[in-house]
N, C-alpha and C positions, 0 to 999 in steps of 0.2 A: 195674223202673223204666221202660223202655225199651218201647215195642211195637215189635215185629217187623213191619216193613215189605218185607220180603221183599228186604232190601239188607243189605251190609255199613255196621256202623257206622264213622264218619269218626271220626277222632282226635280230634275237639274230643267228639264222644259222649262217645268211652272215657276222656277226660281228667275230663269234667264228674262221669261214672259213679264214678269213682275221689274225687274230689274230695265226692260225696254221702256216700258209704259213710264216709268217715273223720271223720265230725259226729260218732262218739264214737269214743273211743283201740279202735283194731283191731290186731293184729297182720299182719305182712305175706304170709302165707300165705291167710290169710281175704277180706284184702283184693283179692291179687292172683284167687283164686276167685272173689268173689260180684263181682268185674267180669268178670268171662271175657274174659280176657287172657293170652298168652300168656307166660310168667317175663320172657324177655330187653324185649319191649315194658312190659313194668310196670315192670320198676327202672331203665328210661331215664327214664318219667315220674316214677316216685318220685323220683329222683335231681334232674330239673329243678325237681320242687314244691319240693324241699327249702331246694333252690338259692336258688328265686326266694321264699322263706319261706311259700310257701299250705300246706303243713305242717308241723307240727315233728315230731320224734323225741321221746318219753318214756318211759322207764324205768318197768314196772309196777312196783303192789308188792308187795313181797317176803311171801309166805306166812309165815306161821307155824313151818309143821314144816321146812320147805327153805329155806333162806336163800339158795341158789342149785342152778341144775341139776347134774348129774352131768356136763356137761361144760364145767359154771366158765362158761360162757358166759348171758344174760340177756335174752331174745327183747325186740326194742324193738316201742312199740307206735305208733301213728299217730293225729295228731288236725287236725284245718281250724284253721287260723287266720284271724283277723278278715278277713286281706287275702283267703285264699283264699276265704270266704263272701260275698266282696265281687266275686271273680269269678266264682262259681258263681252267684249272684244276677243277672249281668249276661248270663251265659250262657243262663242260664234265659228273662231275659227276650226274650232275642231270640228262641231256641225257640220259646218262646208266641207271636211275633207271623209264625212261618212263616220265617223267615230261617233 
């Protein structure tokens, strides 16, 4: 997503990074990976997006053979909402104009 400028990325990267990747329902392991992020830095921001509604939480669905895992528990999945494409769009934009 990202060129490697030979710096660290600022937060609003890693925020916008995180905000690309969830345009389709991800789960939070995939997610926190393919942004290369730290665990405890990713479910700060998970928790704030959630917060401020640029993602929601959804429940995959349920297979066939397994109705649920082996430990009753139901990996949640991650998706953008309207609002949150509406700030990844603005973010974008300024990106593109060197800001």
């Amino acid at each position: 997503m990202y060129e490697y400028y030979g710096h660290r990325r600022d937060i609003i990267e890693i925020k916008s990074e995180i905000l690309e990747r969830c345009s389709l329902p991800i789960g939070p392991t995939r997610l926190c990976h393919g942004s290369n992020v730290q665990w405890n830095v990713f479910k700060t921001i998970l928790e704030e997006f959630l917060e401020k509604k640029f993602i929601i939480s959804i429940d995959p669905p349920l297979k066939r053979r397994s109705s649920k895992p082996k430990d009753g528990r139901r990996k949640k999945l991650y998706q953008i909402t309207k609002l949150g494409a509406q700030v990844l769009k603005k973010y974008n934009e300024l990106r593109d104009m060197g800001l």
